[in-house]
C-alpha positions as CSV (number, residue, x, y, z in Angstrom):
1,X,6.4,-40.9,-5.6
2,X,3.1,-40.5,-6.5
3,X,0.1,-40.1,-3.9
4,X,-2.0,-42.9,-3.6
5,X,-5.4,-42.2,-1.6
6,X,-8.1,-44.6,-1.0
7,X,-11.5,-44.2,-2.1
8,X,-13.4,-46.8,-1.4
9,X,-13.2,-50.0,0.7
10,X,-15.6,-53.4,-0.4
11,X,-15.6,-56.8,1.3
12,X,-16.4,-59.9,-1.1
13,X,-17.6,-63.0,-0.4
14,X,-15.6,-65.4,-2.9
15,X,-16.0,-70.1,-2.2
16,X,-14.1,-72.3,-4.0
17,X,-15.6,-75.3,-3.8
18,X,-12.7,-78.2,-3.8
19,X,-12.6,-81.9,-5.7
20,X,-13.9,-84.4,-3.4
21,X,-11.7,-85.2,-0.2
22,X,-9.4,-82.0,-1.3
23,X,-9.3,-80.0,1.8
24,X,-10.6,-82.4,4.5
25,X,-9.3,-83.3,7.8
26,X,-10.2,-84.7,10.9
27,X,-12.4,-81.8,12.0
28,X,-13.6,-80.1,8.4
29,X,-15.5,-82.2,6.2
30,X,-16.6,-79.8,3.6
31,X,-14.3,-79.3,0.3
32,X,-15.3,-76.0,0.6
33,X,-12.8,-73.2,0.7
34,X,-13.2,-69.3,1.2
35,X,-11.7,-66.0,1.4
36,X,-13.4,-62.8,3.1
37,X,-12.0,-60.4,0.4
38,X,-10.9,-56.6,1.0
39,X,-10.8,-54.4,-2.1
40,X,-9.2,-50.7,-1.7
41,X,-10.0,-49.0,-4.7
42,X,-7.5,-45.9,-5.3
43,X,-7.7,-42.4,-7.6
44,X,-5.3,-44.0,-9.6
45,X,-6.8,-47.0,-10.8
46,X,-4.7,-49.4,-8.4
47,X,-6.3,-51.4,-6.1
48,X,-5.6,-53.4,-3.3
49,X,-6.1,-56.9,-2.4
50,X,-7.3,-58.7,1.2
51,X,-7.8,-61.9,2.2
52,X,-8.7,-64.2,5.0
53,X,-9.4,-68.1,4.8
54,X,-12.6,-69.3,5.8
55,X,-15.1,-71.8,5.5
56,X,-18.4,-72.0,3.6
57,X,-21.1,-70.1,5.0
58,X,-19.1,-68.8,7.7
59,X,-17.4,-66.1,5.0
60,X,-20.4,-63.9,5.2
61,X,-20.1,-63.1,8.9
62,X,-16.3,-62.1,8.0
63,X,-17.6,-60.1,5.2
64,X,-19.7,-57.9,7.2
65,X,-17.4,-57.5,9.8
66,X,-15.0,-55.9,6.6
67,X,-17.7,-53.8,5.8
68,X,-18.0,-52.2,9.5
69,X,-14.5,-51.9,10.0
70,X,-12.8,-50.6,6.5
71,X,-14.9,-47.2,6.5
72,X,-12.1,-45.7,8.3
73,X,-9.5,-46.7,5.2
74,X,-11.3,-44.5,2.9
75,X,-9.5,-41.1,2.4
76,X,-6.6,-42.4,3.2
77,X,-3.2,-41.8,1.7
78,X,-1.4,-45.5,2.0
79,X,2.4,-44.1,2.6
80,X,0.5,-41.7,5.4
81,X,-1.3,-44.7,6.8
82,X,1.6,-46.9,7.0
83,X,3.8,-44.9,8.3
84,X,2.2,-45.7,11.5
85,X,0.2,-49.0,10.5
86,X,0.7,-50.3,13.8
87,X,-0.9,-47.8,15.6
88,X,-3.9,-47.6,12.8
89,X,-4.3,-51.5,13.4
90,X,-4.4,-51.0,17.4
91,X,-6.8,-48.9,17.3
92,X,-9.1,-51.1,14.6
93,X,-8.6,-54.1,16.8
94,X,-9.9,-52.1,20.0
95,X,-13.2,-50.6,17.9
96,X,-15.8,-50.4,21.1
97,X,-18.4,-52.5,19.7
98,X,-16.4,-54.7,17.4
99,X,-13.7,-55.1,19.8
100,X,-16.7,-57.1,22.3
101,X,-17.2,-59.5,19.9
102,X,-13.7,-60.8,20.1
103,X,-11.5,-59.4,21.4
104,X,-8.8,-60.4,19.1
105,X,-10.4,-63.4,18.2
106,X,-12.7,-64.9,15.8
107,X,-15.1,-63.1,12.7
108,X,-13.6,-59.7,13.9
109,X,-9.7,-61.3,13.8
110,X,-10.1,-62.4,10.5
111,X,-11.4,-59.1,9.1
112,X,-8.8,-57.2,10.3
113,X,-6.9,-59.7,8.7
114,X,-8.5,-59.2,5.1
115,X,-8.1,-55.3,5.8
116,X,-4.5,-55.6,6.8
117,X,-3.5,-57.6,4.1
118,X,-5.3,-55.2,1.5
119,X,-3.4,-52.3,2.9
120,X,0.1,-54.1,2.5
121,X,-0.7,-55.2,-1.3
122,X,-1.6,-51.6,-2.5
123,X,0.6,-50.1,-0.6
124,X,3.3,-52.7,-2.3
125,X,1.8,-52.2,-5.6
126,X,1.7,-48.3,-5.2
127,X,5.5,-48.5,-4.9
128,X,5.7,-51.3,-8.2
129,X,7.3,-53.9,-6.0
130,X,6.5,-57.1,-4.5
131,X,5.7,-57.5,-0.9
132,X,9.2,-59.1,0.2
133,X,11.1,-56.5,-1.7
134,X,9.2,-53.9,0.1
135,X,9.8,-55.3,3.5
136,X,13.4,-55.3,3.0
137,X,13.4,-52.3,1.6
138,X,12.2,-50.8,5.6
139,X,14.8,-49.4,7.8
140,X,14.4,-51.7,11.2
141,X,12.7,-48.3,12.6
142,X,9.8,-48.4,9.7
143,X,9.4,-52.3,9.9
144,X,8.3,-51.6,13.5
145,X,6.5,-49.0,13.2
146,X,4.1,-51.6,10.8
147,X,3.5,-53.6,14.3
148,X,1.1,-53.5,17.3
149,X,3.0,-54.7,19.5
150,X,0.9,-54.3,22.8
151,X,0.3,-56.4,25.5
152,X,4.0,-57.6,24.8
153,X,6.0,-55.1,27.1
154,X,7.4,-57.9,28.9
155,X,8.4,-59.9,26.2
156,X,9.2,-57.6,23.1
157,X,9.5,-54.1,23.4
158,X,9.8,-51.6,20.2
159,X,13.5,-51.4,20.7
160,X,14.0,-54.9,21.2
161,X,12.1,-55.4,17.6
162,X,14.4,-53.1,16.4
163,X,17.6,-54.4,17.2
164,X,16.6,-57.8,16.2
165,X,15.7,-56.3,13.0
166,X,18.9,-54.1,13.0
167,X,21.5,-57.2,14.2
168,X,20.9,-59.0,11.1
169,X,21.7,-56.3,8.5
170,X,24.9,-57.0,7.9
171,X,24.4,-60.6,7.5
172,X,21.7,-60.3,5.0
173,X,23.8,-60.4,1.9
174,X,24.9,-64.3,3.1
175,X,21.2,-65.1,2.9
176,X,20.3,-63.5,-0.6
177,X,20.9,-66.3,-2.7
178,X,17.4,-67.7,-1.6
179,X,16.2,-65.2,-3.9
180,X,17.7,-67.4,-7.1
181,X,17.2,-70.8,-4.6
182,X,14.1,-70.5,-4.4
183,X,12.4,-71.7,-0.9
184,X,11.8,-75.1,0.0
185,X,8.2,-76.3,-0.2
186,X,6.2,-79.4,1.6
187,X,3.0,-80.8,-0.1
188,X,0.0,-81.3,2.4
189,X,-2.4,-82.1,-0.5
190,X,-0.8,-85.6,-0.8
191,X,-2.8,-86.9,2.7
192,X,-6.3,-85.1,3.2
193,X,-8.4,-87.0,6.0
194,X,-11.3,-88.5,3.4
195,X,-8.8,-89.9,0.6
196,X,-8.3,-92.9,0.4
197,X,-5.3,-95.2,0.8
198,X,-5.1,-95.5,-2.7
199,X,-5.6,-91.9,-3.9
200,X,-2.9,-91.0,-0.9
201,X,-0.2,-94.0,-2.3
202,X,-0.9,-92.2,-5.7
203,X,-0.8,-88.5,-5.1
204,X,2.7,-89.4,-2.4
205,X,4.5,-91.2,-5.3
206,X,3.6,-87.8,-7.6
207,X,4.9,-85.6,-4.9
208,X,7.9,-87.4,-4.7
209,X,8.6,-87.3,-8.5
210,X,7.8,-83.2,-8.5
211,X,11.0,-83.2,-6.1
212,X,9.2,-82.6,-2.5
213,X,11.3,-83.9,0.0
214,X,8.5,-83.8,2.5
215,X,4.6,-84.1,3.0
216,X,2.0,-84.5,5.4
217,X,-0.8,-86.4,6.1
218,X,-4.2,-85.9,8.1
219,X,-4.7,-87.5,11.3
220,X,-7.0,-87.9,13.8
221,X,-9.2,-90.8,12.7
222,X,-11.7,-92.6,15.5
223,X,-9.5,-95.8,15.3
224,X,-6.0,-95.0,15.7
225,X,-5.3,-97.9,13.7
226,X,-6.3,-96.5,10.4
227,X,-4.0,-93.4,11.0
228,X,-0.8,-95.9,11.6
229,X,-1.7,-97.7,8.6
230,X,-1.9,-94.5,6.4
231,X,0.9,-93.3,8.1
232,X,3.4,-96.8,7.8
233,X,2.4,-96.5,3.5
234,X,3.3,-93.0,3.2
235,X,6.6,-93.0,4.8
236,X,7.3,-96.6,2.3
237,X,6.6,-94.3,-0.5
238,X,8.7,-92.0,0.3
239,X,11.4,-93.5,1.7
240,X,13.2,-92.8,5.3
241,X,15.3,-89.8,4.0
242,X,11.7,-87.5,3.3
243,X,10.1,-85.9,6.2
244,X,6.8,-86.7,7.3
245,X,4.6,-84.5,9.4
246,X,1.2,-85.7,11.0
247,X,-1.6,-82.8,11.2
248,X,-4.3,-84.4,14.1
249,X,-6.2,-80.7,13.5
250,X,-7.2,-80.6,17.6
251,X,-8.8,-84.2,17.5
252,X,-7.3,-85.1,20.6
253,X,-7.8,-85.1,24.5
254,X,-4.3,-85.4,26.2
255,X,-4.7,-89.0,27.5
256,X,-5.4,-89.9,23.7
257,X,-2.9,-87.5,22.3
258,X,-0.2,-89.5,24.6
259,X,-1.2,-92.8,23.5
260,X,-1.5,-92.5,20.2
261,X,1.6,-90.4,19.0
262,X,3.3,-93.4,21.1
263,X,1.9,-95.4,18.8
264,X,3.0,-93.2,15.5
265,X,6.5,-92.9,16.5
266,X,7.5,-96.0,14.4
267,X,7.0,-94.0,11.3
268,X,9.3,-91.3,12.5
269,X,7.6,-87.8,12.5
270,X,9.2,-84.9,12.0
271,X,6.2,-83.0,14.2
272,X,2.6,-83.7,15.8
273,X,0.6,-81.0,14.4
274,X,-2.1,-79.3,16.3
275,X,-2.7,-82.1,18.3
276,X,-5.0,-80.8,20.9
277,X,-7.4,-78.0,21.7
278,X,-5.5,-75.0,20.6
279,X,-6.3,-72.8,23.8
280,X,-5.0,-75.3,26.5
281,X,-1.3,-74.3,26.5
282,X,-0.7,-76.9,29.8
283,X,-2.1,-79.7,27.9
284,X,0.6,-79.3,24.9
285,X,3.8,-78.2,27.6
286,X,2.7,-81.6,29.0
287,X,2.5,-83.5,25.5
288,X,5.7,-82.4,24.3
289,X,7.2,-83.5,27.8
290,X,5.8,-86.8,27.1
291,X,6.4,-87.4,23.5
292,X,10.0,-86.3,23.3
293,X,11.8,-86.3,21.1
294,X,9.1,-86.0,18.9
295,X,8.0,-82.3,18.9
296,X,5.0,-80.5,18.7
297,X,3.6,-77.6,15.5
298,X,1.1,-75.7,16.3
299,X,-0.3,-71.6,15.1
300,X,-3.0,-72.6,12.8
301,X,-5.8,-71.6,15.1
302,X,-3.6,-69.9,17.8
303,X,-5.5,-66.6,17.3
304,X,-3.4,-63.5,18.5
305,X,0.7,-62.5,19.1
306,X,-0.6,-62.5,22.9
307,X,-1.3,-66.3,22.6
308,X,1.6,-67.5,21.0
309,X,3.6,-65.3,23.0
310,X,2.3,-67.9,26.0
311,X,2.8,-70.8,23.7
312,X,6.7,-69.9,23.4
313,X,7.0,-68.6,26.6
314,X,5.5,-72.5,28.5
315,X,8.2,-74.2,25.6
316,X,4.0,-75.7,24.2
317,X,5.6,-76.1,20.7
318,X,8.5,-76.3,18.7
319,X,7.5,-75.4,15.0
320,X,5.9,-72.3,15.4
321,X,3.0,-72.0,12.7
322,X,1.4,-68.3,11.9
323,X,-0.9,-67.5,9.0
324,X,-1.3,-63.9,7.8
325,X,-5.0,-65.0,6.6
326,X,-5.8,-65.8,10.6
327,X,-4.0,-63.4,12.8
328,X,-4.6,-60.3,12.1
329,X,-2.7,-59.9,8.7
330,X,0.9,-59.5,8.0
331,X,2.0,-56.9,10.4
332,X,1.0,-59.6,13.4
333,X,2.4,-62.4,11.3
334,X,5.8,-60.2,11.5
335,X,5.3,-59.7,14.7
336,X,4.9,-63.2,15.9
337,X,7.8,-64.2,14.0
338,X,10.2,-61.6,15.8
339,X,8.7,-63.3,19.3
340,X,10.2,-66.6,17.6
341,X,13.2,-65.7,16.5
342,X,14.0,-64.5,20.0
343,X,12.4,-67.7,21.3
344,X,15.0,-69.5,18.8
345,X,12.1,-71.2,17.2
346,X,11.7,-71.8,13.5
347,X,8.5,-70.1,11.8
348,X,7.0,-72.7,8.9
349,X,3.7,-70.6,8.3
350,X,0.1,-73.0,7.8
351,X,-0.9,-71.5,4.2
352,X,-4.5,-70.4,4.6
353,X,-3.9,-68.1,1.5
354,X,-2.7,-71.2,-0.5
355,X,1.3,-70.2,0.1
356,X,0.0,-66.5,-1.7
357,X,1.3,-64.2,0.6
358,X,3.4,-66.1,2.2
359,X,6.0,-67.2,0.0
360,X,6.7,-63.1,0.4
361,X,6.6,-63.8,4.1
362,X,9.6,-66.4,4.7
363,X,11.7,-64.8,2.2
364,X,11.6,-61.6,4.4
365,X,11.9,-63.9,7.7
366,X,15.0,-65.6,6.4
367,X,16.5,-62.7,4.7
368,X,15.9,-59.8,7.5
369,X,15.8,-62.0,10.4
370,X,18.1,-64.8,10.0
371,X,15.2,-67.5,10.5
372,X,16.1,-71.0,9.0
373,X,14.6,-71.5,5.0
374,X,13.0,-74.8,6.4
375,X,10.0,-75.2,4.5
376,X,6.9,-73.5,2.8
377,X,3.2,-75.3,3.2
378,X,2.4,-75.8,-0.4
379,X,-1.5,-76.1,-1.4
380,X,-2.7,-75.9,-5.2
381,X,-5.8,-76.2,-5.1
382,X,-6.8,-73.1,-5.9
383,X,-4.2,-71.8,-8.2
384,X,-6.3,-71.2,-11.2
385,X,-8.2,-68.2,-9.2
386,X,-5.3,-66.6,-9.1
387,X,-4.3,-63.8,-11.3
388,X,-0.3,-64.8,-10.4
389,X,-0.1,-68.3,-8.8
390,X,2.9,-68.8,-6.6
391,X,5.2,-70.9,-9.0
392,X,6.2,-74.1,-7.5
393,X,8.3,-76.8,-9.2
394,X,11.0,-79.4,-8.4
395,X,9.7,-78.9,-4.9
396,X,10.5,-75.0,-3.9
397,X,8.7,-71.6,-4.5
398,X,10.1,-69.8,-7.0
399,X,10.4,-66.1,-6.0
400,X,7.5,-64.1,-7.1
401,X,8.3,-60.8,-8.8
402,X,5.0,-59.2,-9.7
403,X,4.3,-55.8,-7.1
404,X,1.7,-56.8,-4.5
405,X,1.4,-59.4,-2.1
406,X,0.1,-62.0,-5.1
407,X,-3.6,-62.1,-3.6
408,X,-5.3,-60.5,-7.2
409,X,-8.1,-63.2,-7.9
410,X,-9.1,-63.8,-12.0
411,X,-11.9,-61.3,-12.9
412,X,-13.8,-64.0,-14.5
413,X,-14.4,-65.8,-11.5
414,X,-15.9,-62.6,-9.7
């Protein structure tokens, strides 16, 4: 195998902006998307691709924190670096003065999470495969040597990781055929918070012809009424049998959360998504007490393993949500997703990379660690930036098959 060292690490500051409405919820206003972008430029012409979602103007911030963080990338050899990635990404996270501005939180989180994911894409590309056939390539002892997994002694130590890795190895060939399958997808773009009724009856009725089986739609409005209303015409349109999941995007307090998923369980939810502030863990153990048996998703701003391992740990949610673009990369996405499966809670990641990475990430979950092929977040709206788009039709990914983690963005729109 060739040697692959890295020369030279750049941050990029790339916005999309959206159509109008595309993108909006109860919170975020702006069709505006962005990624903080990680490039790892190699002596061998490959390069490696990193990013993390943001918001408009907020992507610079990201972008510098890149900058002061990736130095330590350059030199590098990438099968010497990830041989003990989690160790490397400890001690990134715990940088003296970037470490005060989080710590493992915020601008500084989401670089590490653009660096991370750059690392995993060369290093991917480097050995011509894609990211999930990589990660299944990993004897359970290399898989966990990709993961910080500190401040979870008490929960999940290396050789518990290990042997949940290792106890589903001879199972995996029974969960292969996902591979031909393809994974199930769910289309969020049919219910954004600023379309309206009409755009939303449209776009519900398309979904539903493209062969999703499930969708979701913004809540989180000022009068609860409009929400039931949107609510009551998407589930007509799609009939009882489809799922339909309600995104609130933290609007609530927990007296209002109580009152108004009472309200919404006429249209039968499949979950209450984010429906508080994402820090106050007692607020959702009591929600999900009081809404039952509706449950609770949540991961989309839960910042750090550390956080959702208290989420799992109080019973605060039932979907468990991570997104590679807003922990700290893949290597904490993996490792949040061995705290569920010990939990015995389903992973459906929130697809800040547009379902990129990802649609690697729940191949590996279901093949390696025996998590349930539920469903994938699917978001197209910006599939034309990307070199390979995932490929989604009669509602499921189809498995990618280029090396990388998918993340290359179209030269043209540099």
């Amino acid at each position: 195998m060739s040697s692959t060292v890295i020369h030279r690490a750049e941050a990029q500051d790339r916005r999309f902006p959206l159509p109008q409405g595309a993108g909006t919820d109860a919170v975020h206003r702006i069709s505006e998307y962005a990624f903080a972008v990680t490039r790892l430029r190699t002596d061998r012409g490959l390069e490696g691709t990193g990013i993390a979602l943001t918001l408009g103007r907020g992507n610079p911030i990201v972008c510098e924190c890149i900058r002061l963080l990736a130095g330590r990338l350059e030199g590098r050899e990438i099968e010497d670096l990830m041989s003990g990635f989690g160790s490397f990404t400890r001690a990134l996270a715990d940088d003296a003065e970037m470490r005060w501005l989080g710590p493992h939180k915020g601008a500084v989180h989401l670089a590490l999470a653009s660096i991370s994911n750059a690392c995993f894409d060369l290093w991917a590309k480097s050995r011509g495969v894609p990211l999930w056939q990589l990660l299944l390539s990993l004897s359970p002892h290399e898989l966990v040597a990709l993961l910080d997994l500190s401040y979870l002694e008490d929960t999940l130590t290396h050789e518990e990781a290990e042997s949940l890795v290792a106890g589903q190895l001879a199972t995996r060939g029974n969960r292969e055929g996902i591979l031909t399958r393809g994974y199930p997808g769910y289309d969020t773009s049919v219910g954004w918070f600023d379309y309206a009724d009409e755009k939303i009856a449209a776009a519900a009725a398309g979904a539903r012809d493209r062969g999703f089986r499930a969708v979701k739609l913004k809540v989180g409005s000022r009068d609860a009424r409009r929400d039931l209303r949107r609510a009551a015409l998407l589930r007509e349109i799609i009939g009882a049998d489809a799922l339909l999941m309600l995104d609130a995007n933290q609007q609530w307090t927990l007296p209002e959360a109580e009152r108004i998923c009472d309200s919404l369980r006429s249209v039968n939810p499949y979950w209450i998504e984010e429906p508080t502030h994402p820090d106050d863990i007692e607020a959702h153990v009591a929600l999900a007490a009081h809404i039952a048996p509706l449950r609770i998703a949540l991961g989309e701003h839960v910042p750090n393993r550390v956080m959702f391992k208290n989420f799992l740990y109080r019973k605060a949610t039932h979907f468990v949500q991570p997104d590679c673009t807003r922990l700290a990369g893949v290597g904490e996405f993996l490792t949040v997703s061995l705290l569920a499966r010990k939990a015995g809670l389903p992973v459906v990641p929130h697809v800040g990379d547009m379902g990129q990475m990802h649609q690697h990430l729940v191949l590996f979950n279901h093949i390696a660690l025996g998590h349930e092929a539920l469903f994938l977040e699917y978001i197209p709206h910006l599939r034309e930036y990307f070199e390979h788009p995932a490929q989604v039709s009669d509602g499921v990914y189809h498995t990618p098959r280029e090396p990388g983690c998918s993340t290359d963005l179209l030269k043209e729109h540099s």
